[in-house]
PAMARVEX-139304 format. One record per residue: x, y, z of N, C-alpha, C in turn; residue in one letter. Coordinates in nm, 3 decimals, always signed. Each point is the difference from the previous one (the first is absolute). Layout:
# PAMARVEX-139304
<site n_X="X" n_Y="Y" n_Z="Z" ca_X="X" ca_Y="Y" ca_Z="Z" c_X="X" c_Y="Y" c_Z="Z" r="A"/>
...
***
This chain:
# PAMARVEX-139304
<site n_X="+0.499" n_Y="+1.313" n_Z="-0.952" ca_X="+0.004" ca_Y="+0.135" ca_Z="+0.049" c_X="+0.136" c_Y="+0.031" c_Z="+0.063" r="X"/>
<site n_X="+0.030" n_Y="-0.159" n_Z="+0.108" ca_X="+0.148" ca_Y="+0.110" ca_Z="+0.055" c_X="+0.130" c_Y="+0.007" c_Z="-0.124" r="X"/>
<site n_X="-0.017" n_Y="-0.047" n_Z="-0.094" ca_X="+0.066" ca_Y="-0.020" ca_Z="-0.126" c_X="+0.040" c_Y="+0.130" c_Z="-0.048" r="X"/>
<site n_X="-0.102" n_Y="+0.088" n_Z="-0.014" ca_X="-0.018" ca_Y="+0.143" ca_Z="-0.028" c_X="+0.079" c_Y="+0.044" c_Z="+0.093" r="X"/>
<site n_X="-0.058" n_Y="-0.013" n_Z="+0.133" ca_X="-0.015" ca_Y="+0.080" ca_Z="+0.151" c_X="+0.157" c_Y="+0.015" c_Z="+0.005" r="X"/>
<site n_X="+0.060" n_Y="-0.115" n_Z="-0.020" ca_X="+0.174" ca_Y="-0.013" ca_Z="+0.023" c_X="+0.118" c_Y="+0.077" c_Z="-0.106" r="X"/>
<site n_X="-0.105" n_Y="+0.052" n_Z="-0.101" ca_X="+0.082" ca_Y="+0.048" ca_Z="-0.092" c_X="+0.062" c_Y="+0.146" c_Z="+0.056" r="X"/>
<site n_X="-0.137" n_Y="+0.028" n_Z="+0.084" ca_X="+0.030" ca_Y="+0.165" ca_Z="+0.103" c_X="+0.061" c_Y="-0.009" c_Z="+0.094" r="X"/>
<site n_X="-0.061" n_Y="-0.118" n_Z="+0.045" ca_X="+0.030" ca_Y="-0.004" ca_Z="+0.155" c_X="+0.069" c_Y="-0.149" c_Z="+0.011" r="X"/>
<site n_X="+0.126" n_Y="-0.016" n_Z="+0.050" ca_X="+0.068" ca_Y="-0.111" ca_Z="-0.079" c_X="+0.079" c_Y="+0.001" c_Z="+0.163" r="X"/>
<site n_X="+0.035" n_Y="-0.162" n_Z="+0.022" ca_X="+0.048" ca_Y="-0.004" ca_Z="+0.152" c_X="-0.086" c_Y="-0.095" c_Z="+0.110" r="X"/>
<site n_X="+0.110" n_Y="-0.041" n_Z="+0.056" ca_X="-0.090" ca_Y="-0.117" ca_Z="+0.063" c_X="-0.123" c_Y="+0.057" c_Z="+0.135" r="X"/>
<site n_X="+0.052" n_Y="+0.138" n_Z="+0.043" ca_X="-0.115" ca_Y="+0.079" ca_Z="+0.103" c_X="-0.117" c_Y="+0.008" c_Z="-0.071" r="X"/>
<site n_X="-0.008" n_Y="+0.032" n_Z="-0.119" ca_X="-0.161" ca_Y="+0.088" ca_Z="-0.104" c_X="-0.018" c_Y="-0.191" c_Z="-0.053" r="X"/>
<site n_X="+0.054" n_Y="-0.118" n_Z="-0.023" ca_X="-0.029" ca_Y="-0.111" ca_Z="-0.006" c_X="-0.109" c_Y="-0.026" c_Z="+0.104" r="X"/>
<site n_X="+0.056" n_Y="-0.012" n_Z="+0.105" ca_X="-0.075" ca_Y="-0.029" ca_Z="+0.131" c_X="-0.131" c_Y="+0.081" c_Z="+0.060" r="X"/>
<site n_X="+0.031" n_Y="+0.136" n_Z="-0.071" ca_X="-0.126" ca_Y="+0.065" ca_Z="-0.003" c_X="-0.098" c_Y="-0.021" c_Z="-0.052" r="X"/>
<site n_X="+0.046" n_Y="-0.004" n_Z="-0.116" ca_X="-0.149" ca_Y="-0.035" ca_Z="-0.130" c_X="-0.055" c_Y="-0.118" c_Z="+0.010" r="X"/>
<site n_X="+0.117" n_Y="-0.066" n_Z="+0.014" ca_X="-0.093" ca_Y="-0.156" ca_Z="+0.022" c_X="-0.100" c_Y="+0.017" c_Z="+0.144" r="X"/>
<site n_X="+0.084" n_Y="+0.065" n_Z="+0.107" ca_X="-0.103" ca_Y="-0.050" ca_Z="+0.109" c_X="-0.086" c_Y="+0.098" c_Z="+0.025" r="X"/>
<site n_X="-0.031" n_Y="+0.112" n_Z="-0.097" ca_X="-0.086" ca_Y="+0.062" ca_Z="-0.038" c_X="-0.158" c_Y="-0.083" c_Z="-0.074" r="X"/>
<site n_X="+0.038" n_Y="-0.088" n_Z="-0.119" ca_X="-0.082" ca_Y="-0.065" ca_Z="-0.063" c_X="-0.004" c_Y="-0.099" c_Z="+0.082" r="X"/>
<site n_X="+0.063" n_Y="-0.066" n_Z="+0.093" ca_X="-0.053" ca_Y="-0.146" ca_Z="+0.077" c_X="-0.071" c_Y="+0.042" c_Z="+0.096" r="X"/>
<site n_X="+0.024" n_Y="+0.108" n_Z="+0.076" ca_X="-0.068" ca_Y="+0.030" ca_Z="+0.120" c_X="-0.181" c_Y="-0.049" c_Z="-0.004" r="X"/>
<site n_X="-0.029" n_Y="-0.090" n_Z="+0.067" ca_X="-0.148" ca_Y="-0.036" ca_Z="+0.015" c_X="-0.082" c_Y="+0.158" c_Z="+0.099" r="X"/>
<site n_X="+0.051" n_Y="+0.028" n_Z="+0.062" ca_X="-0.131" ca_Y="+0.079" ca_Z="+0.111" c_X="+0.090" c_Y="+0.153" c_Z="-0.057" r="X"/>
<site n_X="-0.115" n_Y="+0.097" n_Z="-0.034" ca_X="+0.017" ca_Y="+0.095" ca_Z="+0.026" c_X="+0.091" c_Y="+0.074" c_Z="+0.067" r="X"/>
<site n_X="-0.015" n_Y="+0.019" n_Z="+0.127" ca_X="+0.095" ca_Y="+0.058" ca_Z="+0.114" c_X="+0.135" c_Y="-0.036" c_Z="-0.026" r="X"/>
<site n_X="+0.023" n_Y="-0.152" n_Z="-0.054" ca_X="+0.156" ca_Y="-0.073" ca_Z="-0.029" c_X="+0.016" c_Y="+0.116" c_Z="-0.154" r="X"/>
<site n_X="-0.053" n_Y="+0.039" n_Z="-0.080" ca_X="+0.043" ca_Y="+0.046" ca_Z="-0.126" c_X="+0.000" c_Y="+0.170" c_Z="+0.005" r="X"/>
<site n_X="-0.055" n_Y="+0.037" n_Z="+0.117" ca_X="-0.014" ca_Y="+0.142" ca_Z="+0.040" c_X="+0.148" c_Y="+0.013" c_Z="+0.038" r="X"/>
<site n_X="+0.047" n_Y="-0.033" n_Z="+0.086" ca_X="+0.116" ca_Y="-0.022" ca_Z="+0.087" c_X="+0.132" c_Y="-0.003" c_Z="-0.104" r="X"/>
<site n_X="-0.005" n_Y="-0.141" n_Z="-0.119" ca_X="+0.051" ca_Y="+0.015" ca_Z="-0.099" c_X="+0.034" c_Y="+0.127" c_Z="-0.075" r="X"/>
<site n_X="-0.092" n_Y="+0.011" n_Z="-0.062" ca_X="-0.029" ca_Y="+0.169" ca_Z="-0.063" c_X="+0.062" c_Y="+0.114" c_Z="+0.049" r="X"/>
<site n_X="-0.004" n_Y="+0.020" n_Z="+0.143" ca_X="+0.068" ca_Y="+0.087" ca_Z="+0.078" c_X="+0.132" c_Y="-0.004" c_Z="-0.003" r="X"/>
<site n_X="+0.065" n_Y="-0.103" n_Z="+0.006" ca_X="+0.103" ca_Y="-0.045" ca_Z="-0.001" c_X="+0.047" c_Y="+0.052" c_Z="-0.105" r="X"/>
<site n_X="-0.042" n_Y="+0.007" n_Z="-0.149" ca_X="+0.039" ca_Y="-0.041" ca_Z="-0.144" c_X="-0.041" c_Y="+0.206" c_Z="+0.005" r="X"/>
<site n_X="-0.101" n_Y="+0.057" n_Z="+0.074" ca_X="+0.009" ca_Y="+0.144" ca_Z="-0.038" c_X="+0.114" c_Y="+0.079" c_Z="+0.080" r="X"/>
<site n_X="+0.013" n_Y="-0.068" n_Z="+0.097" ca_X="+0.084" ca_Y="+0.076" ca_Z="+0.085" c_X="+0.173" c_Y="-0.002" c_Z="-0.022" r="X"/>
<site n_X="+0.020" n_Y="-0.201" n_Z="-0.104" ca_X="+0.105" ca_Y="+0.021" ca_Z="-0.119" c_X="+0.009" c_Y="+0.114" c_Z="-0.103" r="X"/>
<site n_X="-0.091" n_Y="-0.001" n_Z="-0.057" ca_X="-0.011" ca_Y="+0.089" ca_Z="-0.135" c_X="-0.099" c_Y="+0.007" c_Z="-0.018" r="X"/>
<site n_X="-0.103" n_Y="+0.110" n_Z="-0.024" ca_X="-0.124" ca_Y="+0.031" ca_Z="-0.058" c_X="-0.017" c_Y="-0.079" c_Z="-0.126" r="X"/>
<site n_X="+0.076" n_Y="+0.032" n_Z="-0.071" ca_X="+0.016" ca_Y="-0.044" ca_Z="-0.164" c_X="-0.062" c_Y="-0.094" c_Z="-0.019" r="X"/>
<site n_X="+0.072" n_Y="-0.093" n_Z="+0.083" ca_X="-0.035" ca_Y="-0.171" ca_Z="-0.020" c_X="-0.133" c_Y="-0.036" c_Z="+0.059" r="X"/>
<site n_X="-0.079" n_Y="+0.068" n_Z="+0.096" ca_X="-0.099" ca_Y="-0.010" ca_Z="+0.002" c_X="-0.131" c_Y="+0.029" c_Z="-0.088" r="X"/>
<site n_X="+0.053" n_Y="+0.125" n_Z="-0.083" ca_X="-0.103" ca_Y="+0.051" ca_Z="-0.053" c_X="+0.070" c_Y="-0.102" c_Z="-0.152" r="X"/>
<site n_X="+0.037" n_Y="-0.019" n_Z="-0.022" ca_X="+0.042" ca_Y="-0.080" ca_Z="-0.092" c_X="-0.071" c_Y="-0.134" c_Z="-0.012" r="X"/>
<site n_X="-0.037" n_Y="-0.103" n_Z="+0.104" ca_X="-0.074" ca_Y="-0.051" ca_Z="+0.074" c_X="-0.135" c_Y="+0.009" c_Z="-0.028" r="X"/>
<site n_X="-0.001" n_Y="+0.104" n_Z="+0.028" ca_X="-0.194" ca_Y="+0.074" ca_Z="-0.009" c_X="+0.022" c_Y="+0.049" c_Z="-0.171" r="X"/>
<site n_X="+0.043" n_Y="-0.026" n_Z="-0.067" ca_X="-0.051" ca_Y="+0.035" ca_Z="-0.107" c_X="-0.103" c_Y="-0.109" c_Z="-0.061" r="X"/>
<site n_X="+0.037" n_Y="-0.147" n_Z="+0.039" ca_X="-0.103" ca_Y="-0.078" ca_Z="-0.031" c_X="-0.095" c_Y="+0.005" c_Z="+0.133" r="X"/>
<site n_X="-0.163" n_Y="-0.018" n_Z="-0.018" ca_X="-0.066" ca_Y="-0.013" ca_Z="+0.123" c_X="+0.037" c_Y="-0.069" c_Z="+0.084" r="X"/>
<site n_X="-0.027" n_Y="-0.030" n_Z="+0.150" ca_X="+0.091" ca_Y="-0.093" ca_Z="+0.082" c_X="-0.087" c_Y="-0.118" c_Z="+0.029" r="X"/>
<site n_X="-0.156" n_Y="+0.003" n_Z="-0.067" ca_X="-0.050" ca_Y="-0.139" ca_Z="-0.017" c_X="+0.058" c_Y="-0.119" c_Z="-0.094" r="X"/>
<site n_X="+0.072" n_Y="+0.048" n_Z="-0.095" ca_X="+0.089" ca_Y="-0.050" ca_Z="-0.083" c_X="+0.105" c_Y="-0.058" c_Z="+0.053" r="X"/>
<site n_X="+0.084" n_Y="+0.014" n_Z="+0.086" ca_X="+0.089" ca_Y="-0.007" ca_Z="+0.049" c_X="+0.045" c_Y="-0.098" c_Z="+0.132" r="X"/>
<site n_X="-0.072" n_Y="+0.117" n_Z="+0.063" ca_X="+0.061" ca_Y="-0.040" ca_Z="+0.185" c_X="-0.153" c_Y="-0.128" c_Z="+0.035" r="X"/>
<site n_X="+0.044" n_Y="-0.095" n_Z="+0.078" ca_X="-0.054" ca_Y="-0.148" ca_Z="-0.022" c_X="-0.163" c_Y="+0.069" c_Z="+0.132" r="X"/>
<site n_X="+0.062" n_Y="+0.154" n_Z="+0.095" ca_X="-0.061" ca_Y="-0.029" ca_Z="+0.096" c_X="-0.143" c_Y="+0.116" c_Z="-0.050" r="X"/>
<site n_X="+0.012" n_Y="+0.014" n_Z="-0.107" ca_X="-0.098" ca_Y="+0.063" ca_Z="-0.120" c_X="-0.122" c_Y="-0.082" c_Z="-0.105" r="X"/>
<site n_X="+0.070" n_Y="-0.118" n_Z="+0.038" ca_X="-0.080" ca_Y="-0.129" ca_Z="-0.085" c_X="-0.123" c_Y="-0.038" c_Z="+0.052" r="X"/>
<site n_X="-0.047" n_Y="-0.013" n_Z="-0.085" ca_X="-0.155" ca_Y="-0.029" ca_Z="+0.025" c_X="-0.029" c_Y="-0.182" c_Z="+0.094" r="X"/>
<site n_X="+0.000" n_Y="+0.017" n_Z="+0.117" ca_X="-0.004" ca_Y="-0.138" ca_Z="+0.032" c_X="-0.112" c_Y="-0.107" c_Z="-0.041" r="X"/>
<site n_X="-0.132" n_Y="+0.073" n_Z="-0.038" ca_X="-0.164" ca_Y="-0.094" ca_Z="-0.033" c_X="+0.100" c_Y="-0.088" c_Z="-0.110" r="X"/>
<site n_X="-0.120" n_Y="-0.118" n_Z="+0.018" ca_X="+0.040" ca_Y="-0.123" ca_Z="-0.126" c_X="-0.061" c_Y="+0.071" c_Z="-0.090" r="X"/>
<site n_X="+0.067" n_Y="-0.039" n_Z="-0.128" ca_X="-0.011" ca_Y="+0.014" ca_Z="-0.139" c_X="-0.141" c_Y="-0.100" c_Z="-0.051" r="X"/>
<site n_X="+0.010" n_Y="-0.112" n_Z="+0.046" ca_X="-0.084" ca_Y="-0.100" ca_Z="-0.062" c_X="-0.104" c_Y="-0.074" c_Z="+0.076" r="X"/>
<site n_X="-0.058" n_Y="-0.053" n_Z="-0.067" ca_X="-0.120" ca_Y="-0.063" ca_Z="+0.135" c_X="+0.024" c_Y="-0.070" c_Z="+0.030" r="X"/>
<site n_X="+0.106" n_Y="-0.110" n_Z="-0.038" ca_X="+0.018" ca_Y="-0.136" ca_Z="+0.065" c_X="+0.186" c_Y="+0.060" c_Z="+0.083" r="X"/>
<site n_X="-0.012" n_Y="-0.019" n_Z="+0.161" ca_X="+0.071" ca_Y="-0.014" ca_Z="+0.023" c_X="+0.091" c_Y="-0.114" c_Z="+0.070" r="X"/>
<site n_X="+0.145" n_Y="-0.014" n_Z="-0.057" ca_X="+0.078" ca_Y="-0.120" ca_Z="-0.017" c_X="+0.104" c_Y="+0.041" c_Z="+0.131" r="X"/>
<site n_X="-0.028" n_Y="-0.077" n_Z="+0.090" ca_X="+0.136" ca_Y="+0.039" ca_Z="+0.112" c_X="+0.086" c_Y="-0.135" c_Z="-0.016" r="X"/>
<site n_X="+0.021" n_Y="-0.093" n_Z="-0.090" ca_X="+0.093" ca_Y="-0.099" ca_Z="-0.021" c_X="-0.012" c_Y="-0.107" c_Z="+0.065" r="X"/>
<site n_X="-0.074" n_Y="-0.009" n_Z="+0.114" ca_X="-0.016" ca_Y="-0.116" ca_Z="+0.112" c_X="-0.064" c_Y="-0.133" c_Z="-0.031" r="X"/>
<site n_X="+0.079" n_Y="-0.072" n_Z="+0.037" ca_X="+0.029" ca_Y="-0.165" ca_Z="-0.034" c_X="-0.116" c_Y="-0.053" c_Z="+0.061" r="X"/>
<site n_X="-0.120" n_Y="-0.048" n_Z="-0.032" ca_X="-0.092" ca_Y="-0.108" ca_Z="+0.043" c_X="+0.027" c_Y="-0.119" c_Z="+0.037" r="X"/>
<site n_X="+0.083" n_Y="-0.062" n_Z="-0.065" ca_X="+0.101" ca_Y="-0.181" ca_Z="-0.024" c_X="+0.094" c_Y="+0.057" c_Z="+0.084" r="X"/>
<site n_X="+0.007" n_Y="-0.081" n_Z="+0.085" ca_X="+0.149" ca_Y="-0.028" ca_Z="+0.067" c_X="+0.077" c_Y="-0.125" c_Z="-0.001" r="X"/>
<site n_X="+0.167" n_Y="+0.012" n_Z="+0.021" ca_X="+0.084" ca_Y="-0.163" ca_Z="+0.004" c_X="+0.007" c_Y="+0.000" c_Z="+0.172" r="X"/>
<site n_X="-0.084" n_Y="-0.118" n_Z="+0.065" ca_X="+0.054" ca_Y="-0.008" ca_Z="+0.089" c_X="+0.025" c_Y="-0.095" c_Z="+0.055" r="X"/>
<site n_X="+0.162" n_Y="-0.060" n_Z="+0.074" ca_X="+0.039" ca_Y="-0.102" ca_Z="+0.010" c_X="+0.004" c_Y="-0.029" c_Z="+0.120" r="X"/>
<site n_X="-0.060" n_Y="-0.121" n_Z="+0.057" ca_X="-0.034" ca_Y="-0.100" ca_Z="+0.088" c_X="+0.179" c_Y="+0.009" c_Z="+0.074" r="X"/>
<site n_X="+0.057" n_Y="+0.045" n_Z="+0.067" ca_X="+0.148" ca_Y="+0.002" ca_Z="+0.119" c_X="-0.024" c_Y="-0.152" c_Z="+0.008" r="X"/>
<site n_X="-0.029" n_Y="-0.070" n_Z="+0.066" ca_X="+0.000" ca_Y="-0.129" ca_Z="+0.047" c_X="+0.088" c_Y="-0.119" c_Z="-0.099" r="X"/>
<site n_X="-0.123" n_Y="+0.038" n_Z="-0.131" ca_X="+0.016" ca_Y="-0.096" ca_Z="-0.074" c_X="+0.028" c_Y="+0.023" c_Z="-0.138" r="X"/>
<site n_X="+0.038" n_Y="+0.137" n_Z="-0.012" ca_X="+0.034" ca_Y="+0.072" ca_Z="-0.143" c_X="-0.112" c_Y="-0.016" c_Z="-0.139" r="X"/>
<site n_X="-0.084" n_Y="-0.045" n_Z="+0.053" ca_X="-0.138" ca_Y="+0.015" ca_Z="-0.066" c_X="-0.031" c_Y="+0.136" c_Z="-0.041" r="X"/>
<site n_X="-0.019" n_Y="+0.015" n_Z="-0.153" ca_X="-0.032" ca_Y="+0.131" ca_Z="-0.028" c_X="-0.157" c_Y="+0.012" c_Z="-0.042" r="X"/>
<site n_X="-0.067" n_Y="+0.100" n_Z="+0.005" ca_X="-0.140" ca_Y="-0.001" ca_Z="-0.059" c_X="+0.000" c_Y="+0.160" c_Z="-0.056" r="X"/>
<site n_X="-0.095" n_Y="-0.021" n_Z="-0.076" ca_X="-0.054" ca_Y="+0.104" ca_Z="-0.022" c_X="-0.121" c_Y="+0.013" c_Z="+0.045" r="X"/>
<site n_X="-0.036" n_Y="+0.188" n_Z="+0.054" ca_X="-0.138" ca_Y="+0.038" ca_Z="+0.101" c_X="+0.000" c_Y="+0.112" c_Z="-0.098" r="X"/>
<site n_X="-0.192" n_Y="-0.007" n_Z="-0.081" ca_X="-0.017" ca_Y="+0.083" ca_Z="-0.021" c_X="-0.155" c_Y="+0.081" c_Z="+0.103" r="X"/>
<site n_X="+0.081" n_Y="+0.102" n_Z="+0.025" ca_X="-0.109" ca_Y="+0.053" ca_Z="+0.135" c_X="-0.141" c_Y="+0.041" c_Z="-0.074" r="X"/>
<site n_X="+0.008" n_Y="+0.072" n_Z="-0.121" ca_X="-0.155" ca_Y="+0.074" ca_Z="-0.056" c_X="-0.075" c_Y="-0.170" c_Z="-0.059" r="X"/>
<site n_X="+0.030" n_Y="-0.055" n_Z="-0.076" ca_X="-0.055" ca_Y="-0.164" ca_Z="-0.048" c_X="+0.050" c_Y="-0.095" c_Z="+0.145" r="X"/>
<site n_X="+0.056" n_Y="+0.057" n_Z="+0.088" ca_X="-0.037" ca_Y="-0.096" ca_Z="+0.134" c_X="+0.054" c_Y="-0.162" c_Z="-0.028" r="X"/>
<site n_X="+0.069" n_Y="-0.018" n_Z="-0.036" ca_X="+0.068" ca_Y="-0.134" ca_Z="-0.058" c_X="+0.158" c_Y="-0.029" c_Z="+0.038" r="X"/>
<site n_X="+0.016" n_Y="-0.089" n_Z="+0.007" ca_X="+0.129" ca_Y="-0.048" ca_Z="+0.067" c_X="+0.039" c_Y="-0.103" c_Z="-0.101" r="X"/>
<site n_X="+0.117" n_Y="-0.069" n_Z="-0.027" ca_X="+0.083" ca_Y="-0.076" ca_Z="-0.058" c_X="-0.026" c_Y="-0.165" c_Z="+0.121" r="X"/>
<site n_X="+0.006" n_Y="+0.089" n_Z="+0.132" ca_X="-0.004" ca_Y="-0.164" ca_Z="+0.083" c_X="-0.129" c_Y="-0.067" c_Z="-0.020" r="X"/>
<site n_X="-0.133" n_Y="+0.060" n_Z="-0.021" ca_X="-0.147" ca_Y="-0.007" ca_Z="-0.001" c_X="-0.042" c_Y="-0.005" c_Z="+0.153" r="X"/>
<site n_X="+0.067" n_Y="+0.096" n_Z="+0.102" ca_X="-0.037" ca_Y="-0.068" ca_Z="+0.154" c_X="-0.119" c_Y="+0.126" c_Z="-0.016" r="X"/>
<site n_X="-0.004" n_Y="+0.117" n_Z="-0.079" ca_X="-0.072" ca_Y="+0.114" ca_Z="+0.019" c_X="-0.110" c_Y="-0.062" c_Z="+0.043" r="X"/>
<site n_X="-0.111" n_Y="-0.058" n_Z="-0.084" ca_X="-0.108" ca_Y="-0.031" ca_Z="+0.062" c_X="+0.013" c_Y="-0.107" c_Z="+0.088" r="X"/>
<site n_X="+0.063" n_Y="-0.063" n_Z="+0.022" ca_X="-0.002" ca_Y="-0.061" ca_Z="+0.115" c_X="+0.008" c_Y="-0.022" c_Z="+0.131" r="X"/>
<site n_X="+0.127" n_Y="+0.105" n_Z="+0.011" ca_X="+0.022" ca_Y="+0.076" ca_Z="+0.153" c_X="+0.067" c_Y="+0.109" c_Z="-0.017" r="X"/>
<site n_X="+0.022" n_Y="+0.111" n_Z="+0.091" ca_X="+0.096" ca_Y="+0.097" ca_Z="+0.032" c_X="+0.161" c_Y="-0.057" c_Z="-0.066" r="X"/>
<site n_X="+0.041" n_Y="-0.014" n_Z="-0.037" ca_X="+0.131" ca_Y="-0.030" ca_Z="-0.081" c_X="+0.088" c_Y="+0.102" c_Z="+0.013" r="X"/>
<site n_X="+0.090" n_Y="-0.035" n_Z="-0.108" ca_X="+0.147" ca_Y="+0.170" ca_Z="+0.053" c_X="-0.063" c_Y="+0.139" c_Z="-0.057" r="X"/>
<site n_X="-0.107" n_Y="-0.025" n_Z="-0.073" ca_X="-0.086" ca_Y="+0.124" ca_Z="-0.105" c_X="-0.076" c_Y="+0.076" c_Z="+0.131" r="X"/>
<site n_X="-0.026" n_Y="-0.031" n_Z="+0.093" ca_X="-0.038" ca_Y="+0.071" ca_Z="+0.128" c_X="+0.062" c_Y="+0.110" c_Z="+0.002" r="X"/>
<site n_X="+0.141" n_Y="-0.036" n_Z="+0.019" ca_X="+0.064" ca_Y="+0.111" ca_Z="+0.081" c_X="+0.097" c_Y="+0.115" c_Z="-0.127" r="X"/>
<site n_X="-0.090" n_Y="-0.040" n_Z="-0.119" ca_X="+0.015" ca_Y="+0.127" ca_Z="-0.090" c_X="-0.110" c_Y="+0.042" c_Z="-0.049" r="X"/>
<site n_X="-0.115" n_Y="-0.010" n_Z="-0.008" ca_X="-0.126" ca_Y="+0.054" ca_Z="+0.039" c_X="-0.003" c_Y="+0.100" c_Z="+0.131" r="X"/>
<site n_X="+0.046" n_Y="-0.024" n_Z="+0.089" ca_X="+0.066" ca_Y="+0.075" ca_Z="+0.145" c_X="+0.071" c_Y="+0.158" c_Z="-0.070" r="X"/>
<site n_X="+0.101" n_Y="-0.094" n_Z="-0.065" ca_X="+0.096" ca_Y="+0.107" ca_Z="-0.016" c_X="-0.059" c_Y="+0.106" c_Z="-0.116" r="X"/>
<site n_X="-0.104" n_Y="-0.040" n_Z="-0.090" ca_X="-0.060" ca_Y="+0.073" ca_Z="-0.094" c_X="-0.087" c_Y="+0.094" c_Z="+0.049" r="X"/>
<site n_X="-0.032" n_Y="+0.000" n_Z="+0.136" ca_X="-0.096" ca_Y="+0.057" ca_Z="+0.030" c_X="-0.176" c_Y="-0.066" c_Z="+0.009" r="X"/>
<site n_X="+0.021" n_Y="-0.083" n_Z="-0.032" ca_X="-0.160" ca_Y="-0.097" ca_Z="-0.031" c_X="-0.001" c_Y="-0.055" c_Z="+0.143" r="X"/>
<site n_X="-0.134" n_Y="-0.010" n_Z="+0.072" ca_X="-0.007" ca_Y="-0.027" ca_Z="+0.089" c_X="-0.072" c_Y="-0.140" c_Z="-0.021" r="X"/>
<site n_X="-0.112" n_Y="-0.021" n_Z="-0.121" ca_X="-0.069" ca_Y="-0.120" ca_Z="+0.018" c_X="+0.063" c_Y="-0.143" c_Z="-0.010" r="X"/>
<site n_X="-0.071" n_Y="-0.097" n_Z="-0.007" ca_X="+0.053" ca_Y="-0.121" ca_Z="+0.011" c_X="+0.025" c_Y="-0.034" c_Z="-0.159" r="X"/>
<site n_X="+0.096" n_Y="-0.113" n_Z="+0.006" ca_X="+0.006" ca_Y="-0.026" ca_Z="-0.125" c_X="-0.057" c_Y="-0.171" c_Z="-0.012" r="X"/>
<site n_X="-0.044" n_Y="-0.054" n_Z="+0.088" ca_X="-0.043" ca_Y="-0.130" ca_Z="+0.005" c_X="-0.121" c_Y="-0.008" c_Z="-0.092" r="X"/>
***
């Protein structure tokens, strides 16, 4: 779009517009924008609005998930290395398993990332 947009409106001020027109996340931030860009030149605004601005501006986007399974990227397995003795293990927190095997045996270093996960129960 700013491909087009620059053919009219060409310059590093109407650059900085359009883009932070379409990045703007909240409303109020892309209102403000806009103003800015009408109170430059009408033109380029309504130029703008010729495509709908759900298309466009990011703070128009539909935030609901798309799909039913949602993926936030977060690591179950962790590397974590023993300071002392440069011992590395792997802790996986959801299968509850450790590389040292102290999990079921005692509180081990997997404690205090269970802590940090938010899990309050024991892992013994």
């Amino acid at each position: 779009m700013y491909k087009n947009f620059k053919k009219t409106f060409s310059g590093e001020l109407w650059e900085n517009l359009a883009w932070g027109a379409t990045r703007a996340y909240k409303l109020p931030e892309l209102r403000k924008i806009l103003g800015l860009i009408l109170k430059t030149d009408k033109a380029a605004l309504d130029w703008l609005d010729i495509e709908d601005r759900h298309t466009w501006a990011r703070a128009h986007f539909d935030s609901t998930s798309k799909c039913d399974e949602l993926t936030n990227n977060f690591n179950t397995a962790f590397l974590v290395m023993n300071t002392q003795t440069g011992t590395k293990y792997v802790v996986d927190i959801v299968k509850k398993t450790c590389t040292c095997i102290e999990w079921q045996m005692s509180e081990c270093h997997v404690y205090m990332l269970l802590q940090l996960s938010g899990k309050e129960e024991s892992h013994g």
